[in-house]
TIKOLGU-665673 format. One record per residue (C-alpha): residue in one letter; x, z, y. Coordinates in Angstrom, 2 decimals. Example, Ala and Ser with C-alpha at 12.3 -4.5 7.8 and 13.67 -1.06 7.14 Angstrom:
residues 2
> A  12.30  7.80  -4.50
> S  13.67  7.14  -1.06
***
This chain:
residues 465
> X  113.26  25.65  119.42
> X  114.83  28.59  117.75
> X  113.58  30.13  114.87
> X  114.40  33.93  114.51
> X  113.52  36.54  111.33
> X  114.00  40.06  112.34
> X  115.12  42.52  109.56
> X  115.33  45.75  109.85
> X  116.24  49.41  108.42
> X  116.59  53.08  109.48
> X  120.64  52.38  110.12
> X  120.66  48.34  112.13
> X  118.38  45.71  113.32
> X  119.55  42.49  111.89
> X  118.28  39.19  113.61
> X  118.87  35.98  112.09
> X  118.59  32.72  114.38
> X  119.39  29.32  113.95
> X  121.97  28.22  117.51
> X  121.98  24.99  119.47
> X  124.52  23.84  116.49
> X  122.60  24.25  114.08
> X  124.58  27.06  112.49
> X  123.03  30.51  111.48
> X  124.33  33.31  113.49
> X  123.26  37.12  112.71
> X  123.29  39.54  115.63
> X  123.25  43.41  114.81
> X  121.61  46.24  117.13
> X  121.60  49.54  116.46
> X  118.50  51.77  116.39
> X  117.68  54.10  119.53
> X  117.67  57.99  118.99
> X  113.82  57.55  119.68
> X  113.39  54.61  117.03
> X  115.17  56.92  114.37
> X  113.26  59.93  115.20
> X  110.09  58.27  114.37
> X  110.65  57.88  110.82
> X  110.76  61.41  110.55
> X  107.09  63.30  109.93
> X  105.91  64.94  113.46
> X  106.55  68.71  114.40
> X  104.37  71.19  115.27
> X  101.56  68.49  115.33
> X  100.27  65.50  112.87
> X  98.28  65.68  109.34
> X  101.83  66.11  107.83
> X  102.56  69.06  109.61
> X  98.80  70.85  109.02
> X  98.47  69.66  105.68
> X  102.06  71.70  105.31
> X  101.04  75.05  106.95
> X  97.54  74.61  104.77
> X  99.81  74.92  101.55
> X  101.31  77.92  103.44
> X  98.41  79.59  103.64
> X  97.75  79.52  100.49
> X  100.48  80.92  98.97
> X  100.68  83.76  101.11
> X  97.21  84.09  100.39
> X  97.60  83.67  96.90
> X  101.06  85.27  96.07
> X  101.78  87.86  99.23
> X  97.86  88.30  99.72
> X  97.03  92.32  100.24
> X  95.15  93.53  97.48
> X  93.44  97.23  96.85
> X  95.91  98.99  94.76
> X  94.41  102.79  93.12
> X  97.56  105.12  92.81
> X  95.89  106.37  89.43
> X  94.08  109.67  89.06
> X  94.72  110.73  92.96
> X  91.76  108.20  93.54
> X  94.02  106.79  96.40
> X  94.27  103.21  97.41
> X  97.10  101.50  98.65
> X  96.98  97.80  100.59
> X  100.13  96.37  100.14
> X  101.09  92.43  99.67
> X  100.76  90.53  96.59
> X  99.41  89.68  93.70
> X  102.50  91.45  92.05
> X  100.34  94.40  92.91
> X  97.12  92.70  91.55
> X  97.25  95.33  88.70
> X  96.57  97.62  91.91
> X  93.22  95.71  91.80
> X  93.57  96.34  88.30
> X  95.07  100.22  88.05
> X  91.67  102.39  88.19
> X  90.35  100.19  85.36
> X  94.11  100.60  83.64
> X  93.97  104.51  84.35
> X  90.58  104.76  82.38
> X  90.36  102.19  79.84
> X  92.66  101.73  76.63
> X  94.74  100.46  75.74
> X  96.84  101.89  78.78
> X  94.82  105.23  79.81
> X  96.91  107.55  77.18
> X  99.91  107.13  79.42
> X  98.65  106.01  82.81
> X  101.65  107.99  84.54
> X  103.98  104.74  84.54
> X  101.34  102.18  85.94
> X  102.77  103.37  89.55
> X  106.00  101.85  88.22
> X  104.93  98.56  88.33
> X  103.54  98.41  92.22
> X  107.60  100.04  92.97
> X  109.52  97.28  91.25
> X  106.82  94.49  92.49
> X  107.49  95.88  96.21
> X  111.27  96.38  96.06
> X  111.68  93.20  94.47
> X  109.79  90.63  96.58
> X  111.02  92.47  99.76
> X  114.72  93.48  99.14
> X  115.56  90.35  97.74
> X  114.79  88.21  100.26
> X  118.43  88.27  101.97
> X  119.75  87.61  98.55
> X  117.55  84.17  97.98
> X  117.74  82.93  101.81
> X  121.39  83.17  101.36
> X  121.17  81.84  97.64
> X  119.55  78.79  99.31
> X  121.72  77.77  102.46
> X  124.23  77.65  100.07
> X  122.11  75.17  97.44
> X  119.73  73.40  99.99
> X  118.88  70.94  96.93
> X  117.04  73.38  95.15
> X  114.88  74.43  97.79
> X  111.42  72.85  96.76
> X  112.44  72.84  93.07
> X  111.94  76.55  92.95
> X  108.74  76.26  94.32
> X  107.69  74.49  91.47
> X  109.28  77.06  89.25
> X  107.94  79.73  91.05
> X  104.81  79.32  90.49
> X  105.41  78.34  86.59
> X  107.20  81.94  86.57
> X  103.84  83.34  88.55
> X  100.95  81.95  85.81
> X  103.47  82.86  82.70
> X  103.77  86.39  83.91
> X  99.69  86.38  84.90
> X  98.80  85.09  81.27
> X  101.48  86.97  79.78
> X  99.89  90.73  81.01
> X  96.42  89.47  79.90
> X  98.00  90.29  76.11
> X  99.71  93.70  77.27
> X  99.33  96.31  75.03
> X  101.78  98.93  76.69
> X  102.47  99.92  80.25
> X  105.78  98.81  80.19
> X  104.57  95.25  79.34
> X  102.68  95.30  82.56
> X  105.39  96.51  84.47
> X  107.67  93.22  83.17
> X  104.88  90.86  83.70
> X  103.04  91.93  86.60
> X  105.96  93.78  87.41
> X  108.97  92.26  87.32
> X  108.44  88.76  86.92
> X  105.63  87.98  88.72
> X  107.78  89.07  91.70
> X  110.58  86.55  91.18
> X  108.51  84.03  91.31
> X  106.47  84.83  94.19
> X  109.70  85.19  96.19
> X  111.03  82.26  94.32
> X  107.65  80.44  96.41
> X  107.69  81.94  99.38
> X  111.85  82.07  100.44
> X  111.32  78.00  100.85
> X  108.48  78.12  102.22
> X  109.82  80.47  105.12
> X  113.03  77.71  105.59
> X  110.56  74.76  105.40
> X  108.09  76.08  108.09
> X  111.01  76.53  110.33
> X  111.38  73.10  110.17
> X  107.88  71.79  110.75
> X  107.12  73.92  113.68
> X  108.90  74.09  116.84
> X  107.71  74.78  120.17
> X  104.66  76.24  118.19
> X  106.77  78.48  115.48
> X  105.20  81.95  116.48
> X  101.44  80.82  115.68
> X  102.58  78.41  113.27
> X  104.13  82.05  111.16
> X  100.62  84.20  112.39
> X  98.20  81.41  110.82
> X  100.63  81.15  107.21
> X  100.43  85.23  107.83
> X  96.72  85.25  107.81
> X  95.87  84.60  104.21
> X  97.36  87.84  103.23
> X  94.22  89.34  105.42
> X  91.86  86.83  103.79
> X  92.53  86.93  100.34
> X  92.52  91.10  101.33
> X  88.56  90.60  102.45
> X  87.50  88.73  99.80
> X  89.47  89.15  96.17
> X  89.97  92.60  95.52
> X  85.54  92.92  95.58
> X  85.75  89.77  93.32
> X  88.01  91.14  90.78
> X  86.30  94.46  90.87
> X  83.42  92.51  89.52
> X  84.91  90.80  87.02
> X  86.59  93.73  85.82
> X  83.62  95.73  85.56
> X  82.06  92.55  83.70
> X  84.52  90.71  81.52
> X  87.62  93.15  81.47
> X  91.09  92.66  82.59
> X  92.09  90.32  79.92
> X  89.83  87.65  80.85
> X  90.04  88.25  84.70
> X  93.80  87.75  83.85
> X  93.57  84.40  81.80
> X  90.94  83.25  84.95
> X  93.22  84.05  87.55
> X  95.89  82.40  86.20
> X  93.59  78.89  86.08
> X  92.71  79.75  89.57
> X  96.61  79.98  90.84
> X  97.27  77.04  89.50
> X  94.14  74.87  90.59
> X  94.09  76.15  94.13
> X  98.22  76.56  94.38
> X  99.67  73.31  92.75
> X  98.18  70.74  94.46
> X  98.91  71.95  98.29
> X  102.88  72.66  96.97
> X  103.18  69.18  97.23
> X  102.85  69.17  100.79
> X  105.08  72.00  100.62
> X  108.45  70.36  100.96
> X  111.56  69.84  104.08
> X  110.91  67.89  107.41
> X  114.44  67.00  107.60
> X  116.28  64.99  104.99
> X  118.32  67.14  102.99
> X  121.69  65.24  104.56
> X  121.04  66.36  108.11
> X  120.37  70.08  106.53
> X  123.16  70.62  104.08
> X  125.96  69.91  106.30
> X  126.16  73.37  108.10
> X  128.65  75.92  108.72
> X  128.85  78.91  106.32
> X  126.95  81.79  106.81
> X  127.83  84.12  109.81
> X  126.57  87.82  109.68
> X  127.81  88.34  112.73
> X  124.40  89.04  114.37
> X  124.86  92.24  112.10
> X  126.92  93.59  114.35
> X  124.53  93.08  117.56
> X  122.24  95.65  119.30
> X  120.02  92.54  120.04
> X  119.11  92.72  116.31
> X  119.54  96.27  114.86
> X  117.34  97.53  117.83
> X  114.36  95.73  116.89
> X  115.20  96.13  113.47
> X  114.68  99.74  113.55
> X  111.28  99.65  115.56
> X  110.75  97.03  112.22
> X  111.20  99.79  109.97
> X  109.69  102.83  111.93
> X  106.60  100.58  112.25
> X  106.57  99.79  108.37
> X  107.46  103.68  107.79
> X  103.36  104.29  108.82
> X  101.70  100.82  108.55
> X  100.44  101.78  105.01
> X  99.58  104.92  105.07
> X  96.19  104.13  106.54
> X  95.94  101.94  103.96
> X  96.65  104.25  101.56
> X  94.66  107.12  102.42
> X  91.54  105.72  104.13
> X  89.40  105.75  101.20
> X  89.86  109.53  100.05
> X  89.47  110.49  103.96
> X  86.36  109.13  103.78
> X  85.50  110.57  100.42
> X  86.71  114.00  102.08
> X  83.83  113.27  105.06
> X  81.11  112.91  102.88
> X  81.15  108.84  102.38
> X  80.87  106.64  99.51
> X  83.75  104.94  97.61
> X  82.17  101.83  98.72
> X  82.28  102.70  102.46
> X  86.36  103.20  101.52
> X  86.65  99.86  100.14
> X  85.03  98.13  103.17
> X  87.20  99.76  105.25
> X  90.26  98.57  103.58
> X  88.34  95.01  103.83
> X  87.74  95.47  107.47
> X  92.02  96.09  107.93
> X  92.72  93.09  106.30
> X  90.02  90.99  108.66
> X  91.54  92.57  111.74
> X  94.64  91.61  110.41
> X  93.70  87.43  110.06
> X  93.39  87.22  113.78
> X  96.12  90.07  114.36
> X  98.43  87.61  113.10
> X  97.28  84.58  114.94
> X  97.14  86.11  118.32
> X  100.46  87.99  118.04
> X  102.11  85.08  116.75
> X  100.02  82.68  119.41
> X  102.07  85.34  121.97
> X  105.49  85.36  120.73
> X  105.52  81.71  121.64
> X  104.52  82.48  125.27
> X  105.77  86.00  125.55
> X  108.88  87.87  125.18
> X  109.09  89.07  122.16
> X  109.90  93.11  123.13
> X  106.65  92.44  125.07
> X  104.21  91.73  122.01
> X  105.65  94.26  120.36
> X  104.64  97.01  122.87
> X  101.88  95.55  123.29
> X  100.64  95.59  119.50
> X  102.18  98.63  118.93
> X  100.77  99.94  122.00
> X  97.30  98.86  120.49
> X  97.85  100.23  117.15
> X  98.91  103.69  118.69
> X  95.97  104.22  120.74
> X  93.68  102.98  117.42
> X  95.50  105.58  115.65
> X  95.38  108.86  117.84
> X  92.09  108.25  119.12
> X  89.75  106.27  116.61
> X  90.84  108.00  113.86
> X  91.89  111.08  114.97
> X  88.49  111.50  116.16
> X  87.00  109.95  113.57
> X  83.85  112.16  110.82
> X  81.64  108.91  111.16
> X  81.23  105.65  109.47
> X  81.14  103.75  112.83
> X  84.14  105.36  114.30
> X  86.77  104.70  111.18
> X  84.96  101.24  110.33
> X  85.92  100.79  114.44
> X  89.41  102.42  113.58
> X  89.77  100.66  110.61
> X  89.35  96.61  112.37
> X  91.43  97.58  115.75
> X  94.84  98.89  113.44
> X  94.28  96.04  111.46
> X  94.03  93.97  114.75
> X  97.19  95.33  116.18
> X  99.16  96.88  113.32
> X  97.79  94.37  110.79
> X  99.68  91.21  112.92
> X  103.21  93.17  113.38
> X  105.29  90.98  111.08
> X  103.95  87.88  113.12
> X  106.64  89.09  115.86
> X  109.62  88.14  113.52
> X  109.07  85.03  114.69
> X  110.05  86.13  118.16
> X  113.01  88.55  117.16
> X  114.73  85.39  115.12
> X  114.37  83.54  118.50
> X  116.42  86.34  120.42
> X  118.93  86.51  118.00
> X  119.93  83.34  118.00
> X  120.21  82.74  121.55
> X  122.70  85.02  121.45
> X  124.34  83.91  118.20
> X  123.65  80.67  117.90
> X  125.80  81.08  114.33
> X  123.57  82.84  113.29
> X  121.14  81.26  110.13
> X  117.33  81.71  110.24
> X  116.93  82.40  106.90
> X  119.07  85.41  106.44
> X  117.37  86.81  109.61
> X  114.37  86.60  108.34
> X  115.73  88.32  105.02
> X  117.08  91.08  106.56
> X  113.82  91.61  108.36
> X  112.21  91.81  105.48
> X  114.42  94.13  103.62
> X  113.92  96.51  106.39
> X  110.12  95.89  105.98
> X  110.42  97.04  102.13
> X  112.75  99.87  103.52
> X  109.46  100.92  104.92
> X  107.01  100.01  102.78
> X  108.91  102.11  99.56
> X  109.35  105.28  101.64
> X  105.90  105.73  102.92
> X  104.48  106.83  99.39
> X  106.58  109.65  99.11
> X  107.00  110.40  102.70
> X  102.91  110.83  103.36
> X  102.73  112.58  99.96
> X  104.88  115.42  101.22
> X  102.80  115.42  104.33
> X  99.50  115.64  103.12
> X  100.61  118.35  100.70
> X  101.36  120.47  103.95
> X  97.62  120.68  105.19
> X  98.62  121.00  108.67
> X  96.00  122.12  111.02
> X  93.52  122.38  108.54
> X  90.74  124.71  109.40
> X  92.28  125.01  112.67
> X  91.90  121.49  115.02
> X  89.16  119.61  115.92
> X  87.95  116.71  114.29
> X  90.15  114.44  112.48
> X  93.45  116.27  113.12
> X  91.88  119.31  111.68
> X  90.95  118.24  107.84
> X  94.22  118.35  106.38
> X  95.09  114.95  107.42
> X  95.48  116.11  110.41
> X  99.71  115.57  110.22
> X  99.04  112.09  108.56
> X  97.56  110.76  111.50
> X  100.20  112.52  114.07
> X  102.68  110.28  112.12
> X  101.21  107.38  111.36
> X  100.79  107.04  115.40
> X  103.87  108.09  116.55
> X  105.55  105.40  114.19
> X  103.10  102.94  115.68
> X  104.15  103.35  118.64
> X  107.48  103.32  117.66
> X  107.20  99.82  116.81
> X  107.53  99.03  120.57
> X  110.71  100.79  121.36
> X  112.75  97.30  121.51
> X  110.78  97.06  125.15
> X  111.89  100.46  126.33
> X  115.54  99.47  125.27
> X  115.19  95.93  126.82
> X  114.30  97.80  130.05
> X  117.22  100.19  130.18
> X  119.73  97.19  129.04
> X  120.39  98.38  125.65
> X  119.48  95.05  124.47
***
């Protein structure tokens, strides 16, 4: 009888067999597509692909994770993504304490370059990496090297300014440094299921909103900022470094470097630029709720407390805002979710807080924005798909980048822009309810953006996109 010995590889079967004369003859046989496939980790399903998107959620929880930032003496809070802006956490106990409380004027500085960092540079790094695919998970790694140093390095700050370059400054290169990869990789890992796969990475930023900023307020109050500091920075590292290993490509790097250069072509496209600009209208108003919700409170007779679990109460409706909306962009046009949302938001807006003297009503305001408004960015997702079937040149990455920019476009303006409104005391004295206690003009805005977020499904309708 024959005797065969099968060999074989990811490139050719190789079977060895002894013939009728007793000579060895080798016969080769090439893989199928579906053999070769399988040596490749699962998408969209399999522990690879969870154990991935866990790692993801963690980071954004950790690094992009919405914190309670005080702007200062204006007892004001401000939710915004990061723990750049953990000296937000930190910035009442800054403004009163030494040694940072004789100049507590610049301590707004360091919540501007945190922002405008991590979100304007993100077309800058997506593009920095289709060019050098290679060092992709490498700057994870250093990214989160960059984000303890800079942690450990304010816990010895003496000076504002040494807050604003650690906490600042370089705690936001490496959190974009994380977080760039991790955007490429998870486009990678999930497929058909890309839109909830984005929503449930988006979601720690509304958990770690719920939980840390009342922790670090304790341990503020308790062991100062220097220790929180030093504490934190264990905690990033035990809680972040293990799940970036599982933070790394689907693809072999020889099936993902061998593209075409980058085409901004999709620049030039209504298809993008119109949702684009709902992107930014929406972002123009997402905060100032945010900002302001706290003081309005204050200004109706409520505790700072009953502010703070407000804020908290945002950030949980945002954890399943993102899931859902994200759940939808896979099974929904994406113009569609974002009337819908925005829709939502609108109404939570004009009516729930516009009507709002009670702790019931703005605690119910407070979890339907986050709901609606809170899951927003979860529709990228959806707007990267349209683009691309229309350009299919055009790179996910620097989408994504350019949504994001647009997103800080937003995010930087609304500080100044609901400043000058609030100074105006519109309708104060003179409206009902809400609208008429001086916020009155705040909350006109804030909904009109909202809904301004859906305007892609008006255009869609007429044909302008």
């Amino acid at each position: 009888m024959d005797s065969d010995i099968a060999l074989t590889d990811l490139h050719r079967e190789t079977r060895v067999y002894e013939g009728s004369d007793g000579n060895l003859r080798r016969r080769f046989r090439q893989p199928s597509v579906t053999q070769r496939e399988f040596t490749l980790p699962q998408a969209d399903r399999g522990k690879d692909a969870w154990l991935f998107l866990a790692g993801c959620f963690m980071v954004e929880a950790l690094i992009w994770g919405r914190w309670l930032q005080s702007l200062g003496a204006k007892e004001r809070t401000l939710n915004i993504p990061g723990f750049p802006f953990s000296f937000g956490v930190f910035q009442e106990y800054y403004s009163t304490h030494e040694p940072f409380s004789s100049g507590p004027s610049g301590i707004a500085v360091i919540g501007t370059s945190s922002t405008g960092i991590m979100y304007l540079s993100c077309p800058i790094l997506f593009a920095a990496f289709k060019r050098w695919p290679h060092v992709r998970r490498t700057c994870t790694l250093f990214g989160l090297a960059i984000n303890t140093v800079a942690v450990i390095a304010a816990s010895f700050a003496t000076h504002v300014s040494h807050l604003i370059l650690t906490q600042g400054v370089l705690y936001a290169i490496g959190g974009v440094l994380i977080y760039c990869p991790t955007i490429l990789f998870l486009d990678e890992w999930f497929v058909r299921r890309k839109g909830l796969a984005f929503g449930m990475m988006w979601a720690g930023t509304g958990v770690s909103g719920v939980v840390l900023p009342f922790i670090m307020s304790a341990l503020l109050t308790q062991f100062g900022f220097r220790t929180t500091l030093r504490a934190y920075s264990v905690v990033l590292v035990v809680l972040a470094l293990p799940l970036l290993y599982f933070i790394r490509p689907r693809l072999p790097l020889a099936q993902t470097s061998m593209q075409r250069r980058l085409d901004f072509s999709f620049l030039r496209t209504s298809i993008f630029w119109i949702p684009q600009a709902a992107n930014v209208a929406q972002g123009l108003g997402y905060f100032i709720p945010n900002i302001y919700l706290p003081t309005y409170a204050k200004s109706q007779g409520m505790t700072g407390t009953e502010g703070t679990v407000m804020l908290a109460l945002v950030n949980m409706g945002g954890v399943f805002g993102a899931i859902w909306i994200g759940a939808l962009t896979d099974r929904m046009h994406v113009s569609s979710v974002m009337a819908i949302c925005s829709l939502g938001a609108a109404l939570a807006v004009f009516v729930f807080w516009g009507l709002a003297v009670s702790l019931p009503m703005l605690c119910l305001f407070s979890l339907l924005y986050g709901l609606t408004a809170g899951g927003f960015t979860a529709n990228y997702t959806g707007i990267v798909q349209r683009v691309k079937e229309q350009d299919t040149a055009a790179d996910t990455g620097m989408i994504f980048g350019f949504l994001a920019a647009g997103r800080g476009i937003g995010a930087l303006s609304s500080g100044p822009l609901s400043e000058a409104l609030l100074h105006l005391q519109a309708w104060k004295g003179e409206a009902k309810l809400g609208y008429g206690t001086g916020y009155g003009l705040l909350i006109v805005f804030t909904g009109i953006t909202a809904a301004a977020g859906g305007t892609s499904f008006i255009a869609r309708r007429i044909g302008w996109e």
